[in-house]
C-alpha positions as CSV (number, residue, x, y, z in Angstrom):
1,X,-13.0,2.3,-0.1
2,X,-14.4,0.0,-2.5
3,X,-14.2,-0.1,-6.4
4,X,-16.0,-2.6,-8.2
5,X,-14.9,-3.4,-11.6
6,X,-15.0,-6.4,-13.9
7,X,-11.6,-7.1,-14.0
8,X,-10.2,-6.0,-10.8
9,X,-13.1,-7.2,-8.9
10,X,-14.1,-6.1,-5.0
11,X,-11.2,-3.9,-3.9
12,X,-10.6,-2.0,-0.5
13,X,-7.8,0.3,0.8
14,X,-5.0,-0.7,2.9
15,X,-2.5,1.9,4.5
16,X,1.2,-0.2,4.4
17,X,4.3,1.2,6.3
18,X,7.3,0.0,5.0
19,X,10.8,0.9,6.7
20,X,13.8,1.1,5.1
21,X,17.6,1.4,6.5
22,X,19.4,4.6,6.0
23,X,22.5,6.3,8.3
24,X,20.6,7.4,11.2
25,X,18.5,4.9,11.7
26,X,15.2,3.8,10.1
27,X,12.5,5.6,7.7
28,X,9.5,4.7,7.7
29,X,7.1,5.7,4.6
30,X,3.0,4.7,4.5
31,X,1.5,3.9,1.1
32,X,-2.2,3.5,0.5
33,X,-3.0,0.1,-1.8
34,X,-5.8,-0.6,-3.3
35,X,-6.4,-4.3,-3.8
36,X,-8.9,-7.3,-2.9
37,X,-7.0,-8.5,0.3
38,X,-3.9,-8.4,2.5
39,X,-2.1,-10.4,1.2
40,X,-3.0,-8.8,-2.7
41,X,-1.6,-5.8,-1.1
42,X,1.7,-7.4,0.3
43,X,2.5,-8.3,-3.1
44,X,1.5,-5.4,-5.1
45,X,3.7,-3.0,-2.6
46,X,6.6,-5.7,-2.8
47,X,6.1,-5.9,-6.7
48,X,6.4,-2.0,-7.1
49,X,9.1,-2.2,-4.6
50,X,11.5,-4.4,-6.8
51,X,11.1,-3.1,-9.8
52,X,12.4,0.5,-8.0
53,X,15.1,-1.6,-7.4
54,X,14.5,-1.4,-3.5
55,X,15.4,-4.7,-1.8
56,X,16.6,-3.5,1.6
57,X,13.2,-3.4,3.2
58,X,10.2,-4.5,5.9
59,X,7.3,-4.3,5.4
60,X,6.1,-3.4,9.2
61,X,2.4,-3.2,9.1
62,X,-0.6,-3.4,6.7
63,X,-4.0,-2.6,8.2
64,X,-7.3,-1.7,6.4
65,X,-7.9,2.5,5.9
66,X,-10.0,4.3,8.0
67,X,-13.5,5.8,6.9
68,X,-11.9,9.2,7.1
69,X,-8.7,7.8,5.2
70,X,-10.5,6.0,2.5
71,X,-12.9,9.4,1.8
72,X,-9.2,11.7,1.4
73,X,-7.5,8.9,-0.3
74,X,-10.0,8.3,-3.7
75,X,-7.9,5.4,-4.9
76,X,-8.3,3.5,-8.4
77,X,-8.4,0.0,-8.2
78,X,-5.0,-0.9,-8.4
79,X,-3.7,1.8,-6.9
80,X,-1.0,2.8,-4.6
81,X,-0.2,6.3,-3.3
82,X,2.8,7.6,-1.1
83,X,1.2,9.1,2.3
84,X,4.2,10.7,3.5
């Protein structure tokens, strides 16, 4: 994906996975973020993150969408949506 505006500038899709501790084990929940870089998407995920209050967490991965992810995702620059 890539949005193109003014104040956001170039912007791509990331799919994150991000585990967090429970009972039984580990959950593991994939957001797609929409922001220039890697590391822009490590800190918007982690800045959303803390101000739900959620501290107890890794973030295991963060690699660029697929084509076929990107097309089904239609993220706003800026953006981040739960994938499951």
């Amino acid at each position: 994906m890539q949005c193109n505006t003014e104040s956001e500038g170039m912007q791509v899709a990331f799919v994150t996975t991000v585990s967090f501790p429970d009972r039984d084990g580990v959950v593991q929940l994939q957001y797609a973020v929409a922001a220039g870089n890697e590391r822009e998407a490590r800190r918007e995920i982690e800045r959303r993150l803390i101000n739900q209050e959620l501290y107890n967490y890794s973030i295991a991965d963060i690699r660029l969408a697929t084509s076929s992810e990107v097309a089904s995702l239609a993220l706003k620059p800026g953006a981040i949506k739960l994938l499951n």
